[in-house]
N, C-alpha and C positions, 0 to 999 in steps of 0.2 A: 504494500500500500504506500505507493509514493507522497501520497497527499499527509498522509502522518510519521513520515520518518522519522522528523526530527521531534516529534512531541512525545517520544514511550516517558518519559518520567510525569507527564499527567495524566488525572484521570478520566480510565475511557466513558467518563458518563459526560464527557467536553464533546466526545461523538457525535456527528450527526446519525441520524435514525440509520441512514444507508452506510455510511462509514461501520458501524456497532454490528449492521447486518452481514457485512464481509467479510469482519474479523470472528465473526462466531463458524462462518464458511472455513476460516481459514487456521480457525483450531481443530474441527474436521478433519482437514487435513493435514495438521500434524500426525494423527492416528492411523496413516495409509490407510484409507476405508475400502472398501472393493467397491461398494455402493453408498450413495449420500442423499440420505430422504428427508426433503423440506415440505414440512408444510404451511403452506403460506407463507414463502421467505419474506412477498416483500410487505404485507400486514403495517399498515398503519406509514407506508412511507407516499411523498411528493412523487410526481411522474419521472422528475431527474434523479432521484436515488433508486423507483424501479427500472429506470431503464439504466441506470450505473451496475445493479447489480444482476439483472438479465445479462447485461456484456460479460459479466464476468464468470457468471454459470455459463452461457454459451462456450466462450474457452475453456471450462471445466470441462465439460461434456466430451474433449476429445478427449480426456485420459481417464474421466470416471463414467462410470453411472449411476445418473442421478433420477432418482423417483419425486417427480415435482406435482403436489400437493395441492397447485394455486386454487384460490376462493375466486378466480374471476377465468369466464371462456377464453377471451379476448388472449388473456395471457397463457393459457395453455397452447392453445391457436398458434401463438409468439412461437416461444419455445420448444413444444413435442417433438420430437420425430415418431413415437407412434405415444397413439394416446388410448386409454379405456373409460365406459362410461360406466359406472356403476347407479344403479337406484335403489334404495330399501335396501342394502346387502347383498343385489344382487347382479352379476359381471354381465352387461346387459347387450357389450360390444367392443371390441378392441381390435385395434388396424391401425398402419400409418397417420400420423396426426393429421395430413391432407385427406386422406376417407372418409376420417371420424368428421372433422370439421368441412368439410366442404360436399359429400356423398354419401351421409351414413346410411347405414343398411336398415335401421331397426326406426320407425317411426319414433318414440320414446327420445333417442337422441337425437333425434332431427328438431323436438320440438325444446330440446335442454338447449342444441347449441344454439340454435336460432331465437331464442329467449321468449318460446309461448308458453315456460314453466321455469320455474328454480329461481 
């Protein structure tokens, strides 16, 4: 994190929401994870700290796999390369993130992503 290099002797609640968010990604990976599950990384930040830390799970993504959680379509849409829909508990559809969001198969997620429910 270049933007705080020089500040580790204060403390990280000086953070901005997105800064706090990338450094919790990135104690993560101190613990070589094979797989990195967010949910709702980016909960409660400004559109410039989620698209700061979308950039930064996108370059994740080539060395991990990352199980992404997001509370909004638009941003799984972002992100996925393949996505699944679950309803009540149950796996209702899952294909490339371009199938799911733009051709699903099963009416139920046609009407989740296109927002006539949820």
């Amino acid at each position: 994190m270049e933007e705080v290099k020089d500040r580790l002797q204060q403390s990280a609640f000086r953070l901005s929401g997105g800064q706090r968010q990338r450094l919790c990604i990135a104690r993560s990976l101190a613990l070589e994870p094979e797989v990195i599950l967010l949910d709702n990384p980016t909960s409660g930040l400004d559109p410039l700290s989620t698209a700061t830390v979308e950039s930064s799970l996108q370059e994740l993504k080539r060395d991990y796999t990352i199980v992404l959680v997001p509370h909004s379509v638009q941003q799984a849409a972002r992100m996925a390369d393949r996505a699944a829909f679950l309803l009540d508990g149950e796996l209702i559809e899952v294909n490339t993130a371009a199938h799911v969001f733009t051709a699903p198969s099963d009416p139920r997620t046609e009407d989740y992503v296109t927002g006539r429910f949820g």
